[in-house]
N, C-alpha and C positions, 0 to 999 in steps of 0.2 A: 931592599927586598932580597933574603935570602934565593940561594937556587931550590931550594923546598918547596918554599913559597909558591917558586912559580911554574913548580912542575906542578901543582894542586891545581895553580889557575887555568895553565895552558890544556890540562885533562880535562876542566870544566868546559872551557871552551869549545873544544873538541866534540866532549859530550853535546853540549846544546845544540853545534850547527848541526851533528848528525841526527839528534832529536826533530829539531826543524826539516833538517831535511824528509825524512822519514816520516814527518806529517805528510809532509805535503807528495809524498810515496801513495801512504795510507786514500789520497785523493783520487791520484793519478789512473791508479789500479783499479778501480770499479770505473771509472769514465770512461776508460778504453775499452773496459770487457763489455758497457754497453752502445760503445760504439760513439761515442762523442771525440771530436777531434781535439786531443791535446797538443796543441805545435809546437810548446818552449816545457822543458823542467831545467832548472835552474838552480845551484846550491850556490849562494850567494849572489850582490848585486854588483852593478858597475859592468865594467870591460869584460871581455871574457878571455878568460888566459886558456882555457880549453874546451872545446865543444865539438859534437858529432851527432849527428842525424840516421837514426836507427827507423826504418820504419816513416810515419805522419811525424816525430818527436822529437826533437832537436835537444840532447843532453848538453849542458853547459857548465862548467866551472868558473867562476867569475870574482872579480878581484876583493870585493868587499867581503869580506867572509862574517855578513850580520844577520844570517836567517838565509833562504830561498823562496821561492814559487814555482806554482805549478801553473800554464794558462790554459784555462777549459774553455771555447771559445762559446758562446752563444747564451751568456750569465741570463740575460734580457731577454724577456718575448716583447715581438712589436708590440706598441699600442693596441687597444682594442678601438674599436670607431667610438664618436664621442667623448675621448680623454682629451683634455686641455692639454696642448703640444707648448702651450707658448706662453710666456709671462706677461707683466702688464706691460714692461718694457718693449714686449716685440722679441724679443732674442728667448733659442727654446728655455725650457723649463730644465732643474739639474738631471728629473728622471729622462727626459725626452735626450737628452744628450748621453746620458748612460746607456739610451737604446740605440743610439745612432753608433754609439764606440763601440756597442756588443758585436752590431749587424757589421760594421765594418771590418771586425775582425774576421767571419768565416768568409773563406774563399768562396768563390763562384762554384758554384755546381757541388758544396760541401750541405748546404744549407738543412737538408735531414740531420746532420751530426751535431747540430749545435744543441748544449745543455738544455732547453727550455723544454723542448722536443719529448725530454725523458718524462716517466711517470713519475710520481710523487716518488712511490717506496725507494727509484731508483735513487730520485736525486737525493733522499734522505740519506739510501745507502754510501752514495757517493760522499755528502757532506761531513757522513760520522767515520766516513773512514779515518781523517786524519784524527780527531780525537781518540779512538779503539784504536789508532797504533802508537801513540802515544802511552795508550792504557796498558797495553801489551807491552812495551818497552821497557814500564814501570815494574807490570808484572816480574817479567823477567830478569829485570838487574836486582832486583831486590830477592828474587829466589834464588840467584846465584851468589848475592852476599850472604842468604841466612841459611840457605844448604848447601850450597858449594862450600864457603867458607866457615860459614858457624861463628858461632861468639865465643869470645872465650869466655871460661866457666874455670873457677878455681876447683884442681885438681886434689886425689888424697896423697900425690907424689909434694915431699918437703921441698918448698925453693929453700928457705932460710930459715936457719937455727939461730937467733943472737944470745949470745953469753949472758946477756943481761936483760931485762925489762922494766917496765915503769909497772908499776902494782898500785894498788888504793895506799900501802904504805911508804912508795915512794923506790929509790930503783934497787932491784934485787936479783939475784942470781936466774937464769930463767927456769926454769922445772926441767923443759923437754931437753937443754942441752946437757945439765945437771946428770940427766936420767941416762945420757947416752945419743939419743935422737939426733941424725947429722942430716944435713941436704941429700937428697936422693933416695931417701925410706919414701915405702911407700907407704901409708896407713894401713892397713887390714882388721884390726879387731879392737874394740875399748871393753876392758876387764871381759872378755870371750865374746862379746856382742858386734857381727861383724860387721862393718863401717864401709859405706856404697858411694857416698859420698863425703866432704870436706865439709858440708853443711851437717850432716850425721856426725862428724866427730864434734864441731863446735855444741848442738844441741847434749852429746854424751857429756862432754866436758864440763857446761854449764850443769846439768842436772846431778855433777860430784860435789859433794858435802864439806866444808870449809876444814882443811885438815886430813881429810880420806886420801887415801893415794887409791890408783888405778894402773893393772895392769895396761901399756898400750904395745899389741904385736906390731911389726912393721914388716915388711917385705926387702931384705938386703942382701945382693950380692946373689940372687937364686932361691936363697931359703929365708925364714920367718924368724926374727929375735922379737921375746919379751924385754920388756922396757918398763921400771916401776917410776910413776910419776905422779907426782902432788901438785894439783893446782892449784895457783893461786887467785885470789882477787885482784882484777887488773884495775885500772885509774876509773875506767868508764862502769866499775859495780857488777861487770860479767865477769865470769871464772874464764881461766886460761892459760895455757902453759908452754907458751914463747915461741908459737911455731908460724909461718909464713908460706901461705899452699902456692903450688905453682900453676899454671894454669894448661887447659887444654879446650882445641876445640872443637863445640858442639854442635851438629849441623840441627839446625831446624824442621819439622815436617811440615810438607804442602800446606795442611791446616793452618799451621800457626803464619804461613808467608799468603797465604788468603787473610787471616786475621788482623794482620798487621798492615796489609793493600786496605781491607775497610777500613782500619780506624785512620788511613793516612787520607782517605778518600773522604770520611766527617768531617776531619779536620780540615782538609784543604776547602769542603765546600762550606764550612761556619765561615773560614777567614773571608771568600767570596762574597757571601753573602754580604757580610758588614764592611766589604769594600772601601766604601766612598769614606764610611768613617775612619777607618784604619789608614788611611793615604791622610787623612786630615789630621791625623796625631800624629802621623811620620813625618807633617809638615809643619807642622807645631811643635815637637820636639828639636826643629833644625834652629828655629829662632828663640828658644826658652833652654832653659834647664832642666827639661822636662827628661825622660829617660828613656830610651824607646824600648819595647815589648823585647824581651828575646826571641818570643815564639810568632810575630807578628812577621806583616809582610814587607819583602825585601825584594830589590830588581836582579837583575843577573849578577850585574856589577859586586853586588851582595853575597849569591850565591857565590858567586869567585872569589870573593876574602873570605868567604865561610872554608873551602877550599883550600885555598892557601893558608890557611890555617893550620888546617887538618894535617897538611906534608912537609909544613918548616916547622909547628911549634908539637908536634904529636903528643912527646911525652909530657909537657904540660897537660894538656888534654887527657890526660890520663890514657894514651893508645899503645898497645903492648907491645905489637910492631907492628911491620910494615902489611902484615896479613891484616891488621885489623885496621890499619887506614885506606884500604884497598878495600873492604869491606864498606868501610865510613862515604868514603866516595862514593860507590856505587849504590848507596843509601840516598846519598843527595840527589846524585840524578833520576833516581827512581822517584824524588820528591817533587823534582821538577817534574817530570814527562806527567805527574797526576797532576800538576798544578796547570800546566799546559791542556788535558783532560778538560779538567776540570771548568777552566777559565774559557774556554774555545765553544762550551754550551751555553754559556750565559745566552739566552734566548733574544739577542739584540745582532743586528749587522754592525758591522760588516767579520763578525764573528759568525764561524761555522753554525753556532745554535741560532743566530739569526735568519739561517735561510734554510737551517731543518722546519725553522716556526712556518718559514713563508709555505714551505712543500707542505706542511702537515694543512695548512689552509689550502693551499692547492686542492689536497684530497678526499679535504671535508668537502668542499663546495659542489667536487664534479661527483661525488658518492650523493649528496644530499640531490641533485639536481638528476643525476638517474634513478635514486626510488622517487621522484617525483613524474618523471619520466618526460623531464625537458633537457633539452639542447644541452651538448655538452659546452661549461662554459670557458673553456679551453686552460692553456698556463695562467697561473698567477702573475697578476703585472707586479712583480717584486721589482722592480725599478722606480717603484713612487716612496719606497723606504731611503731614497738616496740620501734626501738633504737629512734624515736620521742616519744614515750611515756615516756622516762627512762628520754631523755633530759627535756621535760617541767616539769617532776616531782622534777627534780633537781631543774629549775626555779624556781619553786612552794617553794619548801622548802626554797630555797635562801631566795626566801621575805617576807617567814612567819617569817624566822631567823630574818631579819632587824626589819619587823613590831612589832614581842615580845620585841627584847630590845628598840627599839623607843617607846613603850609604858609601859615598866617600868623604863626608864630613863629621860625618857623625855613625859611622856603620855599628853594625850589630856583631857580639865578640860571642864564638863558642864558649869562651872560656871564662 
């Protein structure tokens, strides 16, 4: 692995824990401002190589550097009277022990601050936080690749003159160096018609007469030279006359970095959608000869040779320099933080969107039960989603298991 390589990967890296972490930011910040006691934030797991206690909140830096958490204590409301506490076994039930791990968590005399306590809107606010900073994230690195930076866009300044060209008749002198035309003109006019961009001299070009010659002015040195030039027919049946633009970059407006956040935001929530089945080709492509998607779904692991890609192999990739794979990166992470977005709403636990589902039931229940004008029927016992939250986490793991080795044995190539 070159050292390119793994400046790409080690950026990715980077990017993601700060990603993760900053979800679980995005959480942190409405639990506090409504008063729920959060005791641990944590950026990474294992030991903890640094920590400090600000406040109720104990900041940590910790050795595994594979994601973080945030601990909001009081996930669980008690039972309500009448819920089956206990299996057929005798030993509790998995929700009845999610409720005993909730309650044990808030300190004595905390017992107002714990999560269950909040209203619906709150806790919904609370749970979409870390998805909306991740959305934000996305926002913003990708408006800083397409305005800050901009793409490059072929300029009307000449990179390159070659002496010769390939034509429909095979290789011949080229017109534009023939004519005068050297690296560093800039374009300015075709036979008096004047030329705004490098796409406007190709379109002038092609629409000269097989044998015509054309005035082209250029801009040299401070002032303007004419230049008389005959195009030719090139190999691929377009008119042409041997010239190679150099490029420059164009920053994009607001609009177009809104444009480009929806369509990355369709896209990412088609790929979700058809999940299950896209994990089953990535898994079926490991044992067959089968070819896997370029544009299909990859794990981090993936994301990081996509990565290292980008900063050892650039100019393959066709990357003009280092602005524009500094661009390309911060492309990717803006793809991830929507993928993260994206994937964190799937409307199941122990995913964020699973316990906006449970709060938005929360709010229906106690809204319908006061225009009835009965009993308020307190929190949602969201603790009988356990043994469904135990099952999709197993799901989960299953097809990150296939998606890491499908993407170190078989990964997916930019190029």
């Amino acid at each position: 692995m070159s050292v390119g390589s793994l400046v790409g990967i080690v950026v990715v890296v980077i990017g993601i824990l700060a990603s993760v972490a900053l979800h679980e930011v995005g959480h942190m910040l409405p639990a506090k401002k409504f008063g729920v006691l959060v005791p641990d934030y944590s950026v990474g797991f294992g030991p903890a190589l640094w920590k400090k206690k600000v406040g109720d909140t104990t900041y940590a830096l910790r050795a595994i550097l594979l994601g973080g958490y945030v601990k909001i204590v009081g996930m669980y409301a008690p039972a309500r009277p009448g819920t089956r506490l206990v299996g057929r076994g005798g030993k509790p039930t998995l929700a009845q022990e999610a409720r005993e791990a909730s309650a044990e968590e808030i300190p004595e005399g905390q017992e107002h601050r714990a999560f269950y306590h909040l209203s619906a809107p709150k806790k919904i606010t609370v749970m979409l936080g870390g998805p909306m900073m991740n959305l934000l994230i996305c926002f913003v690195l990708s408006a800083i690749a397409m305005m800050g930076i901009g793409a490059p866009t072929a300029s009307r300044t000449i990179a390159e003159v070659p002496t010769t060209i390939t034509s429909a008749s095979g290789e011949v002198a080229s017109p534009a160096y023939e004519a005068g035309v050297r690296p560093g003109d800039t374009v300015v006019a075709w036979n008096g018609q004047p030329v705004s961009t490098f796409a406007d001299l190709q379109r002038a070009v092609g629409a000269t007469a097989e044998g015509e010659s054309a005035v082209l002015t250029v801009e040299r040195d401070g002032g303007t030279v004419d230049l008389t030039v005959t195009p030719v027919t090139g190999a691929q049946g377009a008119r042409i006359v041997g010239v190679t633009a150099g490029y420059e970059y164009v920053s994009a407006s607001l609009s177009d970095v809104a444009a480009a956040n929806w369509q990355m935001f369709t896209g990412t929530a088609s790929v979700v959608v058809r999940l299950p089945q896209a994990v089953w080709q990535v898994g079926r492509s490991i044992v067959t000869d089968e070819k896997r998607d370029a544009s299909g779904v990859v794990s981090v692991v993936g994301v990081g040779r996509m990565a290292g890609e980008v900063t050892g192999d650039s100019q393959a990739l066709g990357l003009q320099d280092t602005r524009q794979v500094v661009a390309v990166l911060l492309s990717l992470l803006a793809s991830l933080n929507m993928a993260l977005f994206v994937f964190n709403l799937i409307p199941l636990p122990p995913l964020d969107g699973g316990h906006i589902v449970g709060a938005l039931y929360e709010g229906a229940r106690r809204t319908f039960a006061r225009m009835r004008g009965a009993q308020d029927p307190g929190p949602a016992d969201t603790a009988r989603l356990v043994p469904l939250t135990w099952a999709v986490g197993g799901v989960l793991v299953v097809m990150s298991v296939i998606l890491i080795v499908a993407d170190i044995v078989k990964p997916v190539s930019l190029g």
